[in-house]
C-alpha positions in Angstrom: -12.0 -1.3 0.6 -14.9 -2.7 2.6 -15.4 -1.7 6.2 -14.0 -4.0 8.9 -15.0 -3.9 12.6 -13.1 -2.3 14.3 -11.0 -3.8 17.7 -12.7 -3.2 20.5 -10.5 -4.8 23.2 -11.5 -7.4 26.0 -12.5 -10.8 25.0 -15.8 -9.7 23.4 -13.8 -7.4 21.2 -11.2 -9.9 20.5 -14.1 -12.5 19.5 -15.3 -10.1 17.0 -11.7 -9.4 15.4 -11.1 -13.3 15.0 -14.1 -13.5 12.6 -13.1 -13.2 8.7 -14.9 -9.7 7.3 -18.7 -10.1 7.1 -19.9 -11.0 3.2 -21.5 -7.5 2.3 -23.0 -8.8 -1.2 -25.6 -7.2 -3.1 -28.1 -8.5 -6.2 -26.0 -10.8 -8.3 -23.4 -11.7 -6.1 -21.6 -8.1 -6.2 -20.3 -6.0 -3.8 -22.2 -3.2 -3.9 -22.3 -0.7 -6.9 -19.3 0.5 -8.2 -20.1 3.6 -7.9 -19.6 3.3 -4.5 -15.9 2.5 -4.6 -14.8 5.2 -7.3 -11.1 5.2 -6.7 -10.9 1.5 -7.9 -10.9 2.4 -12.1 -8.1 5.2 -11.8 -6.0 3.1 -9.2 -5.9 0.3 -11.8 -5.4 3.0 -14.3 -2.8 4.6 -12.8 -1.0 1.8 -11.7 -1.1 0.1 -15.6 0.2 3.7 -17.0 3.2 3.7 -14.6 3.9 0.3 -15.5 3.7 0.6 -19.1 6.1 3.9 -18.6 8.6 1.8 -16.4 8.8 -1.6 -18.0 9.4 -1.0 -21.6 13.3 0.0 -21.4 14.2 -2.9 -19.0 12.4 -5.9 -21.1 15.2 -6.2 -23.0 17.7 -6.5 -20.2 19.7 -3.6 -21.9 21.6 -1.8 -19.8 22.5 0.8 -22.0 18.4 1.9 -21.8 18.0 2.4 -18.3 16.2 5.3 -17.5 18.1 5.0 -13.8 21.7 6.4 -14.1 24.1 3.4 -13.4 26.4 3.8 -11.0 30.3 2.3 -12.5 31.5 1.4 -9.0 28.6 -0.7 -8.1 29.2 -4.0 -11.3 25.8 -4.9 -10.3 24.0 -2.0 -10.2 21.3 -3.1 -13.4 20.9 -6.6 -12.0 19.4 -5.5 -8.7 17.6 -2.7 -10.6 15.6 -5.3 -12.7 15.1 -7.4 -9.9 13.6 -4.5 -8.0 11.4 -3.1 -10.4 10.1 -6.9 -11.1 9.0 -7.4 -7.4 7.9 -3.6 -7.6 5.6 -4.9 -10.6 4.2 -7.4 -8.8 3.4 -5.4 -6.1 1.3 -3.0 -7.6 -0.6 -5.8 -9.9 -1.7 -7.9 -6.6 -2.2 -4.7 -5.1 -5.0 -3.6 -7.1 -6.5 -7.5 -6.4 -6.2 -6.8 -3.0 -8.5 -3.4 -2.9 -10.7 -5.0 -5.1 -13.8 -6.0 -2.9 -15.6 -8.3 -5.3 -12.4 -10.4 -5.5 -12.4 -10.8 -1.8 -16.4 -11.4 -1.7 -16.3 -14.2 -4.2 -13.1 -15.8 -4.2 -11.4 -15.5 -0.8 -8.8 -17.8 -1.7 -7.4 -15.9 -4.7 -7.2 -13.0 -2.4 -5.3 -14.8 0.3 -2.7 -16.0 -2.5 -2.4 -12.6 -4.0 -2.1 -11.2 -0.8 0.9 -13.4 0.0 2.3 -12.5 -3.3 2.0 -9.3 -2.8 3.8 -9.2 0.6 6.7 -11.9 -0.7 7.0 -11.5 -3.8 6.0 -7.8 -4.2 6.3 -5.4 -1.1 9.0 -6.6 0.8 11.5 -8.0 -1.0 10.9 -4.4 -3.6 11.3 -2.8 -0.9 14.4 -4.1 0.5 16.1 -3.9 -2.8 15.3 -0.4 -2.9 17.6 0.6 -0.1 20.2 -1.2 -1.5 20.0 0.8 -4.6 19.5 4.1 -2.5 23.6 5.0 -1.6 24.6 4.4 -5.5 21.5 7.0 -6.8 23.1 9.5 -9.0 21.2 12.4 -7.0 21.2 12.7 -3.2 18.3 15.0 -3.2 15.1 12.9 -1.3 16.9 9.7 -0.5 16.3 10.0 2.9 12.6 10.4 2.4 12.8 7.6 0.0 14.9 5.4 2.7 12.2 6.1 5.4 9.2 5.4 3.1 11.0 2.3 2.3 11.0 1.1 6.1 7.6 2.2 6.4 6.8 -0.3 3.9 8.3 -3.2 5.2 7.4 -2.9 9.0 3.5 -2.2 7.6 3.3 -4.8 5.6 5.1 -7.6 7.8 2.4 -5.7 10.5 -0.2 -6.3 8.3 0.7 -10.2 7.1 0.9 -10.9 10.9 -2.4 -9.6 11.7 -3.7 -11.4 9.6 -2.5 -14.5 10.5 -4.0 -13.6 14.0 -6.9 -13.2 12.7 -7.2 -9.6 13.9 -8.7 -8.4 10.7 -9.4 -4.7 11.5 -6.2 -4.6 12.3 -4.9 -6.1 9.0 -7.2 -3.5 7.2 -5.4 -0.7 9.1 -1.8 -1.8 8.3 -2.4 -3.0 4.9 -4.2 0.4 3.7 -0.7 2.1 5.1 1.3 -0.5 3.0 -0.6 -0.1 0.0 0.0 4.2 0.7 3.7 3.7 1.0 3.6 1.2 -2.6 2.3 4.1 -4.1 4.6 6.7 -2.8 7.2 5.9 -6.0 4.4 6.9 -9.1 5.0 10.8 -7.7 8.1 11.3 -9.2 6.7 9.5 -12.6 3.8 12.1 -12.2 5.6 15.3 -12.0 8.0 13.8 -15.1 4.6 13.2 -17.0 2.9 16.5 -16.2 6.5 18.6 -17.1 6.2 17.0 -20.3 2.2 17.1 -21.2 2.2 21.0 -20.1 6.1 22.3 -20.8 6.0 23.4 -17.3 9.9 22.5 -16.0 10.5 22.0 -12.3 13.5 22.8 -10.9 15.3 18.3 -10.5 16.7 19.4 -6.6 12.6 20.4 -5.8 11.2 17.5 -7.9 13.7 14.7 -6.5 12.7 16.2 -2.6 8.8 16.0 -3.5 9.1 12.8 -4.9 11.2 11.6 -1.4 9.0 13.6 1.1 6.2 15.2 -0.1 4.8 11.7 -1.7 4.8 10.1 1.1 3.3 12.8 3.8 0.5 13.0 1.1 -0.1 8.8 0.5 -0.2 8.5 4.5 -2.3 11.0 5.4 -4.9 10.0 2.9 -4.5 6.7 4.0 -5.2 7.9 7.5 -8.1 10.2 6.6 -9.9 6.8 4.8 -9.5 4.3 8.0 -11.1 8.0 10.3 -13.9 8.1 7.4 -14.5 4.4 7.1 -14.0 3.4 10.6 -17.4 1.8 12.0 -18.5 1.9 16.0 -17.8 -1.1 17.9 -20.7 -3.1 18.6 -22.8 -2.9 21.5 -22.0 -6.6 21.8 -18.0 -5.5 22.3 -18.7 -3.3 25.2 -16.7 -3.8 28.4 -17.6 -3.5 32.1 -14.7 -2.8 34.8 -15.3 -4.4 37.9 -16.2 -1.3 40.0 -18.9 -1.4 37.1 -18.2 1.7 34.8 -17.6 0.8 30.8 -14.8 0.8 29.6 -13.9 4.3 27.2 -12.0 2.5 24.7 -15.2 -0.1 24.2 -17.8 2.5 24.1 -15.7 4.6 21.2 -15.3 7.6 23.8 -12.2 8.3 22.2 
């Protein structure tokens, strides 16, 4: 994810925010090496092997091969299951477009439209589908976690669409990289159920169901939060602010 400037408050600082990301573009048009942005290849990766786990039983609209126990007193329990794992799909495919800087270099416009698909087509209506389906979940273990990971999603994603709209890019950046950690929260669970059955190891379904809810998500977030400390960038001296009794402002100089 390339570095955006951060907001730096006033009117200078609000100038800066308004303009789209600086081009960053290397020999050839690229974005830099690739090298450089080493999470890109097993994000992808990741994100095509929980797809191909996921999809396969529900292609053939069979309800008799969900992998997610169906609850008898809720008729449309499968229908709102597919529909939820479809927006969930297309969530993580525009996803991966979105944190693909070479995309966003050279074709702007295909990263505006798979960012709205993303957020309306993916994120949020995945999201709020997912709730619906939480009180009819076989297990109660995690769905709390799960329920509060879902919010999280939503109000970061409508933060980040609306930021971006404003124009207030770094802002986008920051609410968007927390979007893209709660999308990511639900490929725990599928990663304990792969590693139980590469290495044998069983974990106990109560521990596994509360990691996937909780654990997940604390993890995702504070990543998330540890990359926008590690990536942020020092407003400009440009973006500095005087008070009128003359002293600059803290918040402009990065005193913080």
């Amino acid at each position: 994810m390339t570095q955006y400037v951060e907001e730096a408050g006033g009117p200078a600082g609000q100038a800066e925010q308004s303009r789209p990301p600086a081009r960053r573009v290397g020999a050839g048009g690229s974005s830099g090496p690739w090298w450089r942005r080493p999470w890109i290849v097993p994000l992808v990766a990741l994100n095509g092997a929980f797809l191909l786990f996921v999809l396969p039983p529900y292609l053939g609209l069979d309800p008799s091969r969900s992998r997610i126990p169906l609850n008898e007193g809720f008729p449309s329990h499968y229908a709102v299951l597919v529909v939820h794992i479809l927006f969930g799909t297309i969530a993580l495919v525009t996803l991966c477009l979105q944190v693909w800087p070479w995309l966003r270099l050279r074709y702007p416009k295909v990263h505006r439209i798979s960012g709205r698909l993303y957020v309306f087509a993916g994120a949020i209506p995945s999201a709020l589908l997912a709730l619906v389906l939480i009180p009819f979940a076989a297990m109660p273990n995690g769905l709390l976690g799960s329920a509060l990971a879902c919010l999280g999603w939503i109000v970061t994603t409508a933060l980040g669409f609306r930021t971006a709209r404003q124009r207030r890019y770094a802002e986008h950046r920051k609410w968007m990289i927390y979007s893209f950690a709660f999308a990511l929260q639900t490929l725990w669970g599928r990663v304990i159920f792969l590693v139980s059955a590469l290495t044998g190891v069983t974990f106990n379904p109560v521990v596994a169901a509360e990691a996937g809810g909780w654990l997940s998500t604390l993890v995702n977030v504070a990543i998330a939060h540890w990359w926008l400390r590690r990536t942020a960038r020092p407003p400009r001296l440009g973006a500095q602010l005087t008070h009128p009794a003359g002293t600059l402002s803290r918040t402009a100089t990065g005193w913080r």
